[in-house]
C-alpha positions in Angstrom: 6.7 -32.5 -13.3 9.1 -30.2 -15.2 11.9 -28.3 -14.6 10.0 -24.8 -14.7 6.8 -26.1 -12.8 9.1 -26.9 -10.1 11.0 -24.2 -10.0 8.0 -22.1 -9.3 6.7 -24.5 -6.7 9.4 -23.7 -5.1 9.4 -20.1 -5.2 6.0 -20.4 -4.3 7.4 -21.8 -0.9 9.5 -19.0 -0.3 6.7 -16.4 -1.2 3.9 -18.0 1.3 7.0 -18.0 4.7 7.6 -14.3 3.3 4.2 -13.3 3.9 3.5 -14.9 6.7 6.8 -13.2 8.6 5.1 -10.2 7.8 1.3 -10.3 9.0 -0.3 -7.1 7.9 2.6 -5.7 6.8 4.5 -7.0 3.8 2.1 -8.6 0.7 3.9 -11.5 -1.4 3.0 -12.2 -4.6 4.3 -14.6 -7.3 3.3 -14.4 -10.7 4.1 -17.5 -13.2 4.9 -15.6 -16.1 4.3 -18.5 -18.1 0.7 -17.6 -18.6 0.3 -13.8 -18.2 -3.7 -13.5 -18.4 -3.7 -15.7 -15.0 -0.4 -14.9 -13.5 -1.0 -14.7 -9.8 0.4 -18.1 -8.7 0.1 -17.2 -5.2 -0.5 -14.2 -3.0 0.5 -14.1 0.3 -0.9 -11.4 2.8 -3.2 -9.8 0.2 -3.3 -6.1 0.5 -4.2 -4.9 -2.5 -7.1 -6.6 -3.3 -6.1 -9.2 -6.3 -6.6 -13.1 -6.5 -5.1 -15.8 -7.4 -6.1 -15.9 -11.5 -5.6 -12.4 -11.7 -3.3 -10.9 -15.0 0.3 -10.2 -14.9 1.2 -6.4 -14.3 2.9 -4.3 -17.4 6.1 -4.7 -15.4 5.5 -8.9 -15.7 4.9 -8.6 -19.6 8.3 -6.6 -19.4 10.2 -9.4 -18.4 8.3 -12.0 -20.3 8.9 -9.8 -23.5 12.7 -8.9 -22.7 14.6 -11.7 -21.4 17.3 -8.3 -20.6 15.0 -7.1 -18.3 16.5 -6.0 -14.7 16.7 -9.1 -12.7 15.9 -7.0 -9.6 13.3 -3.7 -9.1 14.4 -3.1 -5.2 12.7 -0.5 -3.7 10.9 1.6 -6.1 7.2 3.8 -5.4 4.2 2.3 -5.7 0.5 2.5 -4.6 -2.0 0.0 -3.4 -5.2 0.8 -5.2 -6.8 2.4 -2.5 -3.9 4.8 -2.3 -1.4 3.4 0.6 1.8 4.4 -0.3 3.9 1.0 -1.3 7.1 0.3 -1.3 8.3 -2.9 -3.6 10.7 -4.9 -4.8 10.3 -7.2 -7.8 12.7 -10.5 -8.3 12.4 -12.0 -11.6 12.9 -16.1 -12.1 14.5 -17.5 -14.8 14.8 -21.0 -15.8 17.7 -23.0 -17.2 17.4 -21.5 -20.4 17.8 -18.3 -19.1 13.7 -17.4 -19.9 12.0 -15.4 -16.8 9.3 -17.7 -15.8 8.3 -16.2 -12.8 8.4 -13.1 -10.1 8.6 -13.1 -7.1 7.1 -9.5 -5.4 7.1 -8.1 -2.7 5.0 -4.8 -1.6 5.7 -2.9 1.7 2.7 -1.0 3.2 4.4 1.8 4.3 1.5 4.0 5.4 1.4 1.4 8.5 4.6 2.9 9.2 3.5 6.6 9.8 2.8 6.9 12.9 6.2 6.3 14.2 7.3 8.9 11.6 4.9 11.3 13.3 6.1 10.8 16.5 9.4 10.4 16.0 9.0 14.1 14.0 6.9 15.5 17.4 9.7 14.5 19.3 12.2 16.7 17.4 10.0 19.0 16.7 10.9 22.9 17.7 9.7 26.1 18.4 5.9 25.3 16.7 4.5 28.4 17.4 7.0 30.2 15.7 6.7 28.5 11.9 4.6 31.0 10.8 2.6 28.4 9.2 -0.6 29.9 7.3 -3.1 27.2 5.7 -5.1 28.1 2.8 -8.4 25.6 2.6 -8.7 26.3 -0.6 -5.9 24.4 -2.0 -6.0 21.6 0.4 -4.5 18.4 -1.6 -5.1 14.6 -1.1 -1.5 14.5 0.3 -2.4 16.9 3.1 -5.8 15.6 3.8 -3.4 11.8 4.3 -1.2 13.5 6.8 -3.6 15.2 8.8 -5.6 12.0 9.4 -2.1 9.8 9.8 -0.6 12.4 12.1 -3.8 12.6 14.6 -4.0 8.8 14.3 -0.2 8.6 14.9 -1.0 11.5 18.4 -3.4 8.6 19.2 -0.5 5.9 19.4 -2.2 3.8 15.9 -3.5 3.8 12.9 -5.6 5.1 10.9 -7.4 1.9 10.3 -7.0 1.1 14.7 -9.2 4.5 15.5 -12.1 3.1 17.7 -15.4 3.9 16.1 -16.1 7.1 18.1 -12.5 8.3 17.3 -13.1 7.9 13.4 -16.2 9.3 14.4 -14.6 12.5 16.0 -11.8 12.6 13.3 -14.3 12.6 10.7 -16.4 15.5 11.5 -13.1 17.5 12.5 -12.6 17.2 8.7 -15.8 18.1 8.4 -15.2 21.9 10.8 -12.1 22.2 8.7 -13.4 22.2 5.4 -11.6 19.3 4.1 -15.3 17.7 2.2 -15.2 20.6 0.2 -11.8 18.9 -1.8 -13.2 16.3 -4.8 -12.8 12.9 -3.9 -12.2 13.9 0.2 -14.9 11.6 1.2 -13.4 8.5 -0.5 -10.0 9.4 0.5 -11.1 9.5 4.2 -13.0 6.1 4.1 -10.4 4.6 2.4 -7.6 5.2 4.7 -10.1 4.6 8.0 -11.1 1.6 5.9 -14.7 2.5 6.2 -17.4 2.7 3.3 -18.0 6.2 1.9 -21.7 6.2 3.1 -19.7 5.6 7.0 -17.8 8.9 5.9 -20.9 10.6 5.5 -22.7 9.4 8.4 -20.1 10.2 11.1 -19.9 13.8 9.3 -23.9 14.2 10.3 
């Protein structure tokens, strides 16, 4: 075995105990940079979706084309494919001859956290009735449609994804009263975050 493949088996150590101190959480991935069209090594946790197999990201052909590139990416935005807000750090791994060979990644689901925002917010909260707070459906956004369903999720001590069926059920068609299907892409948005199919969406909204 050589120098780099071991290297990497080791990382790949570090990445699976990472993951696995984080159930549900915190998704690990390492990517050995040496072969960028198969990258994933190992991926620990999976909350986005990939594979092992799967092609290095344009941040891993950064570091494989700039040996200069940052070391570290701590704590930067970024976004699960289904649209949970992420927040990652990227560790790049270079071998003796100072080549980056590997990355370690690590991607924080932070939408999990929410509902303790919310009710840490509803505990501070003052004078509501007084905001003065007029909502226009017609220029209801993604963003708001996200915080509506985290907040009443959060006012029900979970997640979106923990609702019981007849509370996704019930969330759903309040949507529904509130005009919120008439947005584009509202009923993918919804079944997304209650990870539910669209055709669910549309058969709670009945």
């Amino acid at each position: 075995m050589d120098a780099d493949e071991h290297l990497i088996r080791e990382t790949e150590k570090i990445a699976v105990a990472l993951g696995r101190m984080f159930p549900g959480l915190c998704e690990v991935v390492l990517h050995d940079l040496r072969d960028p069209d198969h990258a994933i090594r190992a991926i620990e946790n999976n909350l986005s979706g990939r594979e092992v197999g799967d092609p290095a990201t344009e941040l891993g052909l950064q570091r494989i084309s700039d040996p200069d590139y940052p070391s570290v990416l701590q704590n930067y935005a970024n976004q699960f494919p289904d649209g949970r807000p992420v927040k990652s750090t990227s560790i790049g791994i270079k071998n003796a001859d100072g080549d980056y060979i590997a990355a370690l990644c690590l991607n924080l689901d932070v939408s999990v956290l929410s509902p303790f925002t919310h009710t840490l917010a509803n505990l501070v909260a003052t004078d509501a009735a007084q905001r003065g707070f007029v909502e226009n459906l017609h220029s209801r956004t993604s963003r708001e449609l996200r915080e509506l369903i985290e907040r009443t999720a959060a006012d029900r001590g979970g997640s979106p994804r923990s609702l019981s069926r007849e509370a996704k059920r019930d969330l759903v068609r309040l949507l529904r009263d509130e005009g919120y299907f008439e947005s584009r892409d509202a009923a993918q948005t919804i079944a997304d975050l209650l990870g539910v199919s669209r055709a669910t969406v549309y058969n709670y909204a009945k």
